[in-house]
KESE-558978 format. One record per atom (N, C-alpha, C): x, y, z; residue number from 1. Coordinates in Angstrom, 2 decimals. Last residue first. Layout:
<rs>
px,py,pz,k
X,Y,Z,NUM
...
</rs>
This chain:
<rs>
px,py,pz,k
-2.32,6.48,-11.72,85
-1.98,7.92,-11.37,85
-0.95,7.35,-10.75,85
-3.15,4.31,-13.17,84
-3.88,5.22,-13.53,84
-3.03,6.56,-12.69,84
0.08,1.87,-14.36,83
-1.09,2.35,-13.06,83
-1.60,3.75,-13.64,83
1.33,0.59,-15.63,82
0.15,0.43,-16.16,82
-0.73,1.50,-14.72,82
3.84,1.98,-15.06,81
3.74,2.26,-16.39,81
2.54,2.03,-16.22,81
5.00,0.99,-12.95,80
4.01,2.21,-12.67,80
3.64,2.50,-13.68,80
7.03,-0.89,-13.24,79
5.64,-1.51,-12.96,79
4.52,-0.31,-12.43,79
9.43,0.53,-13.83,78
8.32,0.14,-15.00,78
7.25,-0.41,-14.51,78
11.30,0.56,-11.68,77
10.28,1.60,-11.67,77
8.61,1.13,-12.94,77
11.21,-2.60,-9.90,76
11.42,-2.40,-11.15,76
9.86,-0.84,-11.63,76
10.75,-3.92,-7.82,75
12.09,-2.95,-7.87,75
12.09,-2.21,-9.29,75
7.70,-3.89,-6.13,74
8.87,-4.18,-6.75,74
9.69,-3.27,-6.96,74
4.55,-4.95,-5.48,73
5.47,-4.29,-4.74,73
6.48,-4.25,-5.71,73
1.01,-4.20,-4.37,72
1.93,-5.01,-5.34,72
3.19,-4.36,-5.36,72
-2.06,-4.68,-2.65,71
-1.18,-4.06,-2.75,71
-0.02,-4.87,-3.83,71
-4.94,-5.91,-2.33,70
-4.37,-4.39,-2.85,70
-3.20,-4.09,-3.25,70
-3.96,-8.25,-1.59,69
-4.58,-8.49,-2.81,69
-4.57,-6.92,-3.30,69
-3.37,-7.74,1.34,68
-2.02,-7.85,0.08,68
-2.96,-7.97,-1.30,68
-5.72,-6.97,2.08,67
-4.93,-5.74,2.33,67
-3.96,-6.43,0.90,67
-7.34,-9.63,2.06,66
-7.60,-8.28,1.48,66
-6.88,-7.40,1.38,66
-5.24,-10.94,3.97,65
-5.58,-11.46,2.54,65
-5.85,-10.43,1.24,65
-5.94,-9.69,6.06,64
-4.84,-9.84,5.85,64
-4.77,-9.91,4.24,64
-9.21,-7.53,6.59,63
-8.71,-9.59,6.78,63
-6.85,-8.94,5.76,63
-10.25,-4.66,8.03,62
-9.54,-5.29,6.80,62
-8.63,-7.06,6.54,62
-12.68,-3.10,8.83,61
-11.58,-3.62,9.23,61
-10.87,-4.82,7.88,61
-12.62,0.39,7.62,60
-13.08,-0.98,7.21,60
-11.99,-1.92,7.95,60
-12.88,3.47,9.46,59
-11.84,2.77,8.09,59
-12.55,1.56,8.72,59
-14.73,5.13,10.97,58
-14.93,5.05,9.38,58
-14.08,3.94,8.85,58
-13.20,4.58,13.79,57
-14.55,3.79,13.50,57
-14.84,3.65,11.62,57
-10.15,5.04,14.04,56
-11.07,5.93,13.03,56
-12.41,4.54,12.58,56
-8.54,3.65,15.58,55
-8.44,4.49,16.03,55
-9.52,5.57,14.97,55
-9.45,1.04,14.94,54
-9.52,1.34,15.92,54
-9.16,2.87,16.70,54
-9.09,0.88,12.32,53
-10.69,0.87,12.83,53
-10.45,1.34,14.31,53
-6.04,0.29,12.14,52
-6.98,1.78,12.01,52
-7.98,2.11,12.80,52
-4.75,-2.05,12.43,51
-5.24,-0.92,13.96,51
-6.09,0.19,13.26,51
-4.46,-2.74,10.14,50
-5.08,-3.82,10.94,50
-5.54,-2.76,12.31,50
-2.99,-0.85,8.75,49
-4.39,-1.49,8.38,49
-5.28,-1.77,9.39,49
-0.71,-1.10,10.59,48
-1.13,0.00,10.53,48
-2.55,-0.37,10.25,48
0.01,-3.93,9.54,47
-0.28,-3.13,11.23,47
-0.69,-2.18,10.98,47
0.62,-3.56,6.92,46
-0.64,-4.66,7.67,46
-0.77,-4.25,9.03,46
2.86,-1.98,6.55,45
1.35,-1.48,6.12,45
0.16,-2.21,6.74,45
4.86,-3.32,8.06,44
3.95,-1.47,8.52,44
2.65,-1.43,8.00,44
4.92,-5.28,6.18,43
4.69,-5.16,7.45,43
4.16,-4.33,8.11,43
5.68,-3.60,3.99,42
4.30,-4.70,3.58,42
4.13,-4.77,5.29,42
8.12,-2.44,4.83,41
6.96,-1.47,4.46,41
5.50,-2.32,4.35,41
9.91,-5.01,4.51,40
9.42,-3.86,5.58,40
8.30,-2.76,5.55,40
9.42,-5.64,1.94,39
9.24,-5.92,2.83,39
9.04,-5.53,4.42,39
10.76,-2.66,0.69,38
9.68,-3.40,0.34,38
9.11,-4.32,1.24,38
13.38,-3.42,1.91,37
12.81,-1.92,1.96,37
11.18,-2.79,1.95,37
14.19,-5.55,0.61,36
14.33,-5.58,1.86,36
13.35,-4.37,2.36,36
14.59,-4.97,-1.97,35
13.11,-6.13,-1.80,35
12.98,-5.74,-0.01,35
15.05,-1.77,-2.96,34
15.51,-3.31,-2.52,34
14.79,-3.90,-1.74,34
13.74,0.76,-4.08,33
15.19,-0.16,-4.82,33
15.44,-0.94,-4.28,33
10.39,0.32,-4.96,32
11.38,1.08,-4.11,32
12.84,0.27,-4.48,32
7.01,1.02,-5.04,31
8.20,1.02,-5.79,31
9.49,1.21,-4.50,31
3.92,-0.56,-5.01,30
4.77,0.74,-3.95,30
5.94,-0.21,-4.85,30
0.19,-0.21,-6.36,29
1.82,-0.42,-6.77,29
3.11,0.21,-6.21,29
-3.11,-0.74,-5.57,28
-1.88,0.31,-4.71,28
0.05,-0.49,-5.39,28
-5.93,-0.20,-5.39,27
-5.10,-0.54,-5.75,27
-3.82,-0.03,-5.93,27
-8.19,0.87,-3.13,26
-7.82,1.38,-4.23,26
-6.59,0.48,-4.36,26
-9.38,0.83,-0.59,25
-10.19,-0.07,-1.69,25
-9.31,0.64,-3.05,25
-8.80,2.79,1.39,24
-10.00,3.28,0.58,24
-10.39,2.30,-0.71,24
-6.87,1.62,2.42,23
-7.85,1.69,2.97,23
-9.12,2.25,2.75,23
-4.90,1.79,0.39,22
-5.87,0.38,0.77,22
-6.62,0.55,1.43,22
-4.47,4.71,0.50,21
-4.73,3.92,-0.37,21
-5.59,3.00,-0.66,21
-3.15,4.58,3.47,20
-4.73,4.74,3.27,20
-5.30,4.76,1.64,20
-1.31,3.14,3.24,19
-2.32,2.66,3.83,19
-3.48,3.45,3.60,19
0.35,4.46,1.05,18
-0.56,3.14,0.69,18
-1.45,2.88,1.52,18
1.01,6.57,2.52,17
0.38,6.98,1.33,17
-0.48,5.16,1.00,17
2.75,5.70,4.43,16
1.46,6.20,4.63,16
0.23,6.52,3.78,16
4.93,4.67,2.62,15
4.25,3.71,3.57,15
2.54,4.31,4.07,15
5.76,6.95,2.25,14
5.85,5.80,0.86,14
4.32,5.30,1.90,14
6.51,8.15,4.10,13
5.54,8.75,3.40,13
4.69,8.15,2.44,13
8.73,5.90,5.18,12
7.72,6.62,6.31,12
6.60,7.23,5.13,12
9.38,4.08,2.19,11
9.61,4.86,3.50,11
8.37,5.31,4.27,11
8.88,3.15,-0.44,10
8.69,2.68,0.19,10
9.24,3.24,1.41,10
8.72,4.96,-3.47,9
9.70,5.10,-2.45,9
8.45,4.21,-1.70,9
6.27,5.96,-5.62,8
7.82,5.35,-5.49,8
8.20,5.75,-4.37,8
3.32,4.18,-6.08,7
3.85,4.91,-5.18,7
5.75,4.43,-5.74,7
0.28,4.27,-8.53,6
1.48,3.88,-8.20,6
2.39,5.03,-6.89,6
-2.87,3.10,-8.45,5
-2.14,3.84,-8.43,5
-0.61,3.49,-7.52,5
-5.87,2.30,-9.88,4
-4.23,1.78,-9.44,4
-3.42,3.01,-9.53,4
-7.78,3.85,-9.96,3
-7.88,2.60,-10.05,3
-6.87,1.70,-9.15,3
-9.17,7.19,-10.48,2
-8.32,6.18,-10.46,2
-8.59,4.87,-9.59,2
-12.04,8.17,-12.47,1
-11.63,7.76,-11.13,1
-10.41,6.84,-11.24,1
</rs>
């Protein structure tokens, strides 16, 4: 079973792929070439998180804290080296 798993690109697909990532409790490494990108996408991802339950009773409502403790971000492709997929 994977563990951590890595995403490159932080965009619209980048972005969808982590939330439900985190929303299944899976550890989540999003790659992308500028912190700015990256940041924007950490935003999407906590709104998105944060409304699921509401539109899918199954997803877990999720405290703020919990969502970034999933997630880990950077510029540097090498931080997919330790992830399981």
């Amino acid at each position: 079973m994977f563990k951590k798993i890595g995403i490159v690109g932080a965009g619209t697909m980048g972005i969808g792929m982590a939330v439900d990532l985190v929303l299944h409790g899976l550890e989540t490494v999003l790659i992308d070439v500028t912190e700015e990108q990256l940041e924007i996408a950490e935003e999407k991802i906590l709104e998105t998180v944060r409304f699921a339950p509401l539109i899918n009773k199954a997803f877990p409502r999720m405290h703020k804290e919990e969502v970034l403790s999933l997630i880990s971000s950077s510029t540097n492709l090498d931080e997919v080296a330790e992830c399981d997929y």
